[in-house]
C-alpha positions as CSV (number, residue, x, y, z in Angstrom):
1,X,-106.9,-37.2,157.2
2,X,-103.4,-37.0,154.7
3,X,-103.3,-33.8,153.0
4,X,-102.7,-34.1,149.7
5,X,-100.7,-32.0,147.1
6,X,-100.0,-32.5,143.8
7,X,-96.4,-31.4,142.2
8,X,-95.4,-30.9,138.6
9,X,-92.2,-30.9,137.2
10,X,-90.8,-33.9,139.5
11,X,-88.2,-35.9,137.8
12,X,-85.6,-33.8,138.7
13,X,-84.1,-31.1,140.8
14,X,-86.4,-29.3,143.1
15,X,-89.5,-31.0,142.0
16,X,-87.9,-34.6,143.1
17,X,-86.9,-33.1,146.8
18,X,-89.4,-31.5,147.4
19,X,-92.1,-34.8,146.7
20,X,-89.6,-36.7,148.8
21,X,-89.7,-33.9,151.8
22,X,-93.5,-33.5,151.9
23,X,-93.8,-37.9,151.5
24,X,-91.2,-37.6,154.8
25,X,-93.6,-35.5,156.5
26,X,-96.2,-37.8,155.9
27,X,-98.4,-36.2,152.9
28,X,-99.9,-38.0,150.0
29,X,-98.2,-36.7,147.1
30,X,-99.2,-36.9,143.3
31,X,-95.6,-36.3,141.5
32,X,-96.5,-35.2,137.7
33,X,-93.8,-35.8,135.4
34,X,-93.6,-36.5,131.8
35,X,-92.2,-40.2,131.7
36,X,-93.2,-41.6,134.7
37,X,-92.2,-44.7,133.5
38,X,-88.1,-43.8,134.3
39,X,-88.7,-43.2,137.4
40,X,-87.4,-45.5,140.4
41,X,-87.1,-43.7,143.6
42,X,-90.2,-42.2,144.1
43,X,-92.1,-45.0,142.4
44,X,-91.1,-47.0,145.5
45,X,-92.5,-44.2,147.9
46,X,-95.2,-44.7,150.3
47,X,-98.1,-42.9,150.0
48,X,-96.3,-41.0,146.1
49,X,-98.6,-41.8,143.3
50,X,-95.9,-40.8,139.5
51,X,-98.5,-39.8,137.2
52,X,-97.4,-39.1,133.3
53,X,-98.3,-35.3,132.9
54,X,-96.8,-33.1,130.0
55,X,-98.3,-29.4,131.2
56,X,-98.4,-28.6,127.7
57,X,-100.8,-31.0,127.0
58,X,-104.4,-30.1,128.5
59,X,-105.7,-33.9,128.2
60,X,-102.8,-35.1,129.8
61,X,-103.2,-32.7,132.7
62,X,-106.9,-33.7,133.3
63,X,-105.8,-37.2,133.1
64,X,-103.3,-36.8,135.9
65,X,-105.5,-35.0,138.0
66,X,-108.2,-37.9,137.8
67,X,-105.8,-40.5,138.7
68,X,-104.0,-38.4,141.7
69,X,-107.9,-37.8,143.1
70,X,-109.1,-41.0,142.7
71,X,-106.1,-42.4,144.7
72,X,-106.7,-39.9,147.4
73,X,-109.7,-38.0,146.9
74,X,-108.5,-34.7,146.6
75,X,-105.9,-32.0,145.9
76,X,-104.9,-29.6,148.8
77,X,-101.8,-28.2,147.6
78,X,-101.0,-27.1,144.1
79,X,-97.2,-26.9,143.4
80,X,-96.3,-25.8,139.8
81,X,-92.9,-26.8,139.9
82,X,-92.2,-27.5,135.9
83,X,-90.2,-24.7,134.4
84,X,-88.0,-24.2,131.3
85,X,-85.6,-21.3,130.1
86,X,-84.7,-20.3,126.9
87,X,-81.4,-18.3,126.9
88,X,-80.2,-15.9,124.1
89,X,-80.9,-12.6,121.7
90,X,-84.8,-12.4,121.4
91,X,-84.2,-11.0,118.3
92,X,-82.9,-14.7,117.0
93,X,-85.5,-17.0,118.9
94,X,-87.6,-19.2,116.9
95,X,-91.3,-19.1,117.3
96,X,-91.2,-22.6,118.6
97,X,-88.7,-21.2,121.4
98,X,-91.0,-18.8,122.4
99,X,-93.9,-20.8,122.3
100,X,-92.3,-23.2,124.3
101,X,-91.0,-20.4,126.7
102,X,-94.7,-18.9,128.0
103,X,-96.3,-22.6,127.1
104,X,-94.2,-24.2,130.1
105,X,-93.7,-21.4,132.3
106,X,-97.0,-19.5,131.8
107,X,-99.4,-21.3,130.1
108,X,-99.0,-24.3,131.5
109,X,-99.5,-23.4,134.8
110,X,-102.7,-21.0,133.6
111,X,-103.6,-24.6,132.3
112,X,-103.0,-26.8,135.6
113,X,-104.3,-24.1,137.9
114,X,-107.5,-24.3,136.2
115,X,-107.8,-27.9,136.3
116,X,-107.2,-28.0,139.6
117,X,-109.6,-25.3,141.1
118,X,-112.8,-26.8,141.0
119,X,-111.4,-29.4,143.8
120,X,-110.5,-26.7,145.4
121,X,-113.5,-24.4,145.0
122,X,-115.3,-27.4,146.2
123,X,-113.5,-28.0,149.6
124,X,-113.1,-23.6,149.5
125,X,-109.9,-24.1,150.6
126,X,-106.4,-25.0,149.2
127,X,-102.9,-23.8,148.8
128,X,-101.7,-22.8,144.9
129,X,-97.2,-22.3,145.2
130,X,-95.9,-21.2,141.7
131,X,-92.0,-21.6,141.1
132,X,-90.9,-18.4,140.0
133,X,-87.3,-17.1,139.8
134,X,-85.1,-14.2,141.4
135,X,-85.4,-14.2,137.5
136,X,-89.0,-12.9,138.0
137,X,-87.9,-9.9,140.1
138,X,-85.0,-9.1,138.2
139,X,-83.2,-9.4,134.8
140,X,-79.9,-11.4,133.2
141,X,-78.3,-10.9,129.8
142,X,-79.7,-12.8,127.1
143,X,-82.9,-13.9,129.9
144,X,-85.4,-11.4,128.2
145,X,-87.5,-14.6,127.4
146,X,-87.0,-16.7,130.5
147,X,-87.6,-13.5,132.6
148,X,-90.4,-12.3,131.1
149,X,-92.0,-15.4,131.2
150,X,-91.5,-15.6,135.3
151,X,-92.6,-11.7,135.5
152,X,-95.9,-12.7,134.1
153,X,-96.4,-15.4,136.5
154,X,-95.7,-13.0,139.0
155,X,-98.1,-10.8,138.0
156,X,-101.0,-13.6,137.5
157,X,-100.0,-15.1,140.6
158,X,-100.2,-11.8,142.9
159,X,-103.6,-10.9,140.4
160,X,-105.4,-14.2,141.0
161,X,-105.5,-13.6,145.4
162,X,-108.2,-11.1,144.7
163,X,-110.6,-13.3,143.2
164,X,-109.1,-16.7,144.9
165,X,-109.1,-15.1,148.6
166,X,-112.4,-14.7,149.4
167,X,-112.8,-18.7,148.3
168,X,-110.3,-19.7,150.8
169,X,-108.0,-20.5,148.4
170,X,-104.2,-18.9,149.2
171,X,-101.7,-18.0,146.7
172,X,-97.4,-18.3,147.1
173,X,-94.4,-17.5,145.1
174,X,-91.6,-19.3,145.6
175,X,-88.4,-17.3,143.9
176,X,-85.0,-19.4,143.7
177,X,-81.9,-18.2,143.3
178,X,-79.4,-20.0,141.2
179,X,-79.0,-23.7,142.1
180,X,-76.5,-26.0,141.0
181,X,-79.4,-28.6,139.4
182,X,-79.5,-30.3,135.9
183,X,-81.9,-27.7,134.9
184,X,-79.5,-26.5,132.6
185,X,-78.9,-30.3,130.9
186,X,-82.8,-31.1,130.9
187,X,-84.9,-27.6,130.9
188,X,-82.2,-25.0,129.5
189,X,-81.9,-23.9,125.9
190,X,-79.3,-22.3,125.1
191,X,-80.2,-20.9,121.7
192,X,-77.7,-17.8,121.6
193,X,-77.4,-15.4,118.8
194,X,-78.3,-17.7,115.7
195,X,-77.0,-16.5,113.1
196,X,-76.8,-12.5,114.2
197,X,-73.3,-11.8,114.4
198,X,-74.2,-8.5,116.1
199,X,-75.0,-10.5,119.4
200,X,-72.4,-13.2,119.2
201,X,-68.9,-11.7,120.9
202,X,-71.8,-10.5,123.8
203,X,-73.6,-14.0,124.0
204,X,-70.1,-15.9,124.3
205,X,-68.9,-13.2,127.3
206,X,-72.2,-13.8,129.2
207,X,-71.8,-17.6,128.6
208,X,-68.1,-17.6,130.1
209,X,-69.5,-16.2,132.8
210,X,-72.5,-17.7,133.6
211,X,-70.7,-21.5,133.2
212,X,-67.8,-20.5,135.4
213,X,-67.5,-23.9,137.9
214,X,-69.1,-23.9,141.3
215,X,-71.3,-20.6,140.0
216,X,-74.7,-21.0,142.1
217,X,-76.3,-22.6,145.4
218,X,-75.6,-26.2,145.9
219,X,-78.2,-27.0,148.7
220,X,-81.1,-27.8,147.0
221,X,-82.6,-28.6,150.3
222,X,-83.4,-25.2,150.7
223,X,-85.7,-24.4,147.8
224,X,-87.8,-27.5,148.7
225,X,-88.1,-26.5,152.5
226,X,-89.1,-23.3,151.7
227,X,-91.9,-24.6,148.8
228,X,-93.0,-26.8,152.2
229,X,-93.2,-23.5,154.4
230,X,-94.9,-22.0,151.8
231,X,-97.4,-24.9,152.1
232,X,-97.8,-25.1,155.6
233,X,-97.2,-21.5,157.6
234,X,-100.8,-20.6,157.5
235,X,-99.9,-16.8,156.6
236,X,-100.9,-14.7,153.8
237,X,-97.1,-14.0,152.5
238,X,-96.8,-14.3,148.9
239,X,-93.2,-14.0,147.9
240,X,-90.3,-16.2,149.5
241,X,-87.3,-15.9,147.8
242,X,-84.3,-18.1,148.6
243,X,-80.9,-18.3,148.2
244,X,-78.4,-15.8,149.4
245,X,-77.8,-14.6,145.5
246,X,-81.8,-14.2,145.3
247,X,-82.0,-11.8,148.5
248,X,-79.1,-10.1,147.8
249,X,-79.6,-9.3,144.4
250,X,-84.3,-8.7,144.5
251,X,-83.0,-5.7,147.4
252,X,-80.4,-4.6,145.6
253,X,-82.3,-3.9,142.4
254,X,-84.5,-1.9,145.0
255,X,-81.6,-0.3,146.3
256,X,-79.8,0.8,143.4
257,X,-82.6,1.6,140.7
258,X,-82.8,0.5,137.3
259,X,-80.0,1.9,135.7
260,X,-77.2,1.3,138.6
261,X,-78.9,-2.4,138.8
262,X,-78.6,-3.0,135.3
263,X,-74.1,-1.4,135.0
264,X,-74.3,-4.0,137.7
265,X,-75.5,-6.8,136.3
266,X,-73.8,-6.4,133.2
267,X,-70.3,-6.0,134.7
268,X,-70.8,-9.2,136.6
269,X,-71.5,-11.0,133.1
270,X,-68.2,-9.3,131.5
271,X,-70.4,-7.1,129.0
């Protein structure tokens, strides 16, 4: 029988190739999004079932879920591919920002995990990959929010193999590097400094930086295969970073210790 696995976060960037690489290799796939309805490509997949799924929304989730098992009768893979980042002082986020910023990238997942499990629990096996971040390793200026948010899903991610093991139910992390995808049009705030003039000449040096052309991996390709080896290598690794910058940089923290790391970092940023 197809394997089935269900993606979130699929209307663009790595959630989109990586629904089309696992439809290639001839999976049923149920690709969550929020407005399935704008979608064209994968609509007209074999075998890809677009279901409308907002992860901060708990009815939607379990509505999605239904759909995606009674078109295939289960749920094999978990991918929890929907992520957002709010970038800026911490000191001038809005509660809504931070809501938003653990609702998406921690909360949501908490919620789609658990909605997912009984299946799981059922067949006691299955395959749960969470999209994390070099950005869950390691710190950027003005990232406090976005990286704490991915060093939390981390830490549930590497907690949960202790009680998820023994039900034969594995656990990955999948940590990107930076990728040239509309992330930053789509799933990005850039909040800044608000109205803190302390922060603002440091917020507009990092922002030089980090929007200088060409900054970041253009081979998306890469993030997707490496969800799928996550998915279907049969081993017990749980982290698989990717990308040159997210190798280089999750050692080098290691290498250098905090303090070195972080002159580093903020030299690279102008700051």
């Amino acid at each position: 029988m197809k394997k089935t696995v269900l993606i979130t976060g699929t209307s663009s960037g790595f959630g989109k190739e990586t629904v089309k690489l696992f439809q290639k290799n001839g999976w049923n796939v149920i690709a969550a999004m929020r407005s399935p309805e704008n979608e064209k490509e994968l609509s007209g997949l074999d075998n890809v079932l677009p279901v409308q799924m907002d992860v901060l929304d708990k009815q939607s989730i379990g509505e999605a879920i239904d759909k995606g098992i009674d078109k295939f009768g289960t749920i094999d893979v978990l991918v929890n591919n929907a992520g957002f980042g709010a970038i800026g002082a911490m000191e001038a986020a809005s509660d809504a920002i931070i809501k938003k910023q653990f609702g998406v990238n921690l909360f949501g997942v908490i919620d789609v995990t658990r909605a997912v499990l009984p299946v799981m629990r059922k067949n006691k096996s299955g395959i749960i990959i969470n999209i994390s971040s070099m950005g869950g390793r390691i710190t950027i200026p003005f990232g406090s929010l976005y990286n704490s948010s991915k060093f939390a899903l981390e830490g549930l991610t590497e907690g949960m193999q202790y009680e998820l093991n023994p039900l034969g139910i594995r656990l990955k992390l999948v940590e990107p590097g930076s990728y040239r995808t509309d992330f930053s049009g789509r799933s990005l705030d850039f909040y800044g400094s608000g109205d803190l003039d302390d922060y603002r000449a440091i917020f507009e040096k990092f922002t030089v930086a980090a929007k200088q052309p060409g900054r970041g991996n253009a081979n998306l390709s890469e993030v997707s295969e490496t969800i799928y080896t996550a998915a279907t290598d049969g081993s017990e690794q749980l982290r698989y970073p990717v990308g040159a910058d997210a190798i280089m940089l999750i050692q080098s923290k290691l290498d250098k210790g905090d303090v070195e790391f972080k002159k580093m970092v903020a030299g690279n940023f102008g700051i």
